[in-house]
Phi, psi and omega in degrees: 000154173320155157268165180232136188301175176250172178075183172249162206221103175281006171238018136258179195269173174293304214291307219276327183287357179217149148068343143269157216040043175248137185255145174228155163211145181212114172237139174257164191212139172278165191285173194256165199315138182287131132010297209230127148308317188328141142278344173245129169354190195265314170273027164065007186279336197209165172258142205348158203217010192286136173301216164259177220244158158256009143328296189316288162030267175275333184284282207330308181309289191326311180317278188356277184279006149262000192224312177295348183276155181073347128322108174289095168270161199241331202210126154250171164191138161274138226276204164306321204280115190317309194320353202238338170281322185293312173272354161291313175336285188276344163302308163286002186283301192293338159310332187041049211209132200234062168267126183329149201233152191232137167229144171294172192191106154081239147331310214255118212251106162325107231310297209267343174311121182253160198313137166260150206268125202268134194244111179318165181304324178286319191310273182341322170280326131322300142044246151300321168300315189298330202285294204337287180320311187291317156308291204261347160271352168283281194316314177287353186260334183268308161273002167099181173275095200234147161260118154027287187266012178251015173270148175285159159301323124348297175296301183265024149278332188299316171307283185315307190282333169274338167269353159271002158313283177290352176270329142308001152267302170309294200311303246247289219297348152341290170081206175304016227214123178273144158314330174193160203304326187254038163231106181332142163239169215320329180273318166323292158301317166323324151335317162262359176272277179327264226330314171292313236249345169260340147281358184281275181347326180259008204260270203298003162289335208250024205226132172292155190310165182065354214251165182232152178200141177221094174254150195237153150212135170273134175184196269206172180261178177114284194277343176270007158264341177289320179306308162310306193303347206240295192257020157306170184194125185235105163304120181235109205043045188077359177251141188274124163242126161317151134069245156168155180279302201222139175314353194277340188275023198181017202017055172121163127340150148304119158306173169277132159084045125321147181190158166209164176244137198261084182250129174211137188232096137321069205294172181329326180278339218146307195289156172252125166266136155243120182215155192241155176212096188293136191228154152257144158308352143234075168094290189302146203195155199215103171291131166211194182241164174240139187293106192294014194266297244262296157356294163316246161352336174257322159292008184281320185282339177296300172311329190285311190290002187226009187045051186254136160295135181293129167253170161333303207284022178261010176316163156275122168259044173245131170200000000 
């Protein structure tokens, strides 16, 4: 956080003392390479539960000291999955920078940790099935007759991010509509994300005039492309487009230590900038805005759909 003068200061008004010149910034990151390629446990039930590799490791450190050094982070946080806690660790190792890391625990949701999307055992399976063909003709063009788990980590992360394509591409056309009564569906999720992502965005409102807050959380794909399909913006020939058809307009899925940043600024009067900036892990990165209506309109739906009472910051922010 910013420093603050000491004493009290009578000479602006309440209006001048919140809410101007405030910056939040929040970046998210998928966790860095597994052990295990699997995205699911062995019997598809649940999903892989494999630490980071130690490849995983050494990229986490590296993200660290190209995207995290020199940032006052105040807070990160991490899901259930050990593996997000593992790769915050060495991100800030590399980064050489120590902010208290929240890890979520059961129910009870670290505040900024965003959801990985839980998907029944039939869901999960279905999945996998779609990846599964695809897996195994990658494989055979590229490496030859090999199974799966006798591949380096590296080779079956190689694997792994190209054949959950289309199974994550089926999962978004969903739309509002679950796949089976126990699997959110893709507007749920999004949903459950926006619920987290219009209070960071209205959090500066709520911030005395000067002040800064900078937060990280690691966690998982899925549920932040259902987030991103439904309120990205993009300019495409002169025209602003909302949302996207296919992961290919947004150059993929999040990847492993794929990431983004979330920057929202309350400039001297007040008004709020917002901007979002899709990063890859090798260098490439794409600004874009997020529709702040829609944003709105999906934590709404969250409050209503979980009977969670609206608080302020849960307000409409657009301007």
């Amino acid at each position: 956080m910013s420093e603050r003068k000491p004493g009290l200061d009578f000479s602006r008004s309440p209006e001048e003392k919140i809410g101007r010149d405030t910056e939040a910034r929040f970046t998210f990151l998928r966790h860095s390479q597994k052990s295990s390629g699997r995205v699911f446990s062995a019997d598809a039930g649940g999903i892989s539960s494999a630490n980071i590799s130690e490849a995983g490791e050494s990229r986490a450190f590296d993200f660290g000291a190209k995207n995290l050094t020199g940032r006052n982070i105040d807070k990160s946080y991490a899901t259930t999955s050990d593996r997000t806690r593992q790769t915050l660790e060495k991100a800030f190792a590399g980064a050489e920078v120590s902010p208290q890391i929240l890890k979520q625990k059961g129910k009870f949701n670290a505040f900024f940790a965003l959801p990985a999307m839980p998907g029944s055992a039939d869901f999960n399976k279905k999945y996998d099935d779609i990846s599964e063909p695809i897996r195994q003709k990658y494989i055979s063009e590229h490496f030859g007759n090999i199974n799966f788990d006798d591949l380096t980590p590296d080779q079956q992360e190689e694997v792994a991010e190209y054949a959950e394509e289309p199974a994550l591409e089926w999962y978004l056309t969903f739309d509002d509509q679950r796949p089976d009564k126990d699997t959110p569906s893709p507007r749920e999720c999004a949903a459950a994300v926006a619920f987290k992502i219009n209070r960071f965005i209205n959090m500066p409102n709520f911030m005395e005039s000067g002040a800064k807050v900078d937060l990280v959380s690691a966690g998982h794909k899925t549920s932040t492309e259902a987030f991103l399909k439904y309120v990205i913006e993009r300019e495409i020939n002169n025209k602003k487009i909302v949302g996207f058809d296919s992961l290919t307009e947004i150059g993929g899925s999040l990847k492993i230590l794929d990431s983004w940043d979330l920057k929202v600024f309350n400039d001297v009067q007040g008004e709020k900038i917002v901007k979002l900036i899709l990063r890859r892990e090798n260098g490439q990165q794409q600004e874009c805005d997020i529709n702040l209506e829609l944003v709105y309109q999906l934590s709404q739906e969250y409050i209503q759909a979980n009977g969670r009472e609206a608080l302020k910051i849960d307000g409409r922010e657009v301007k």
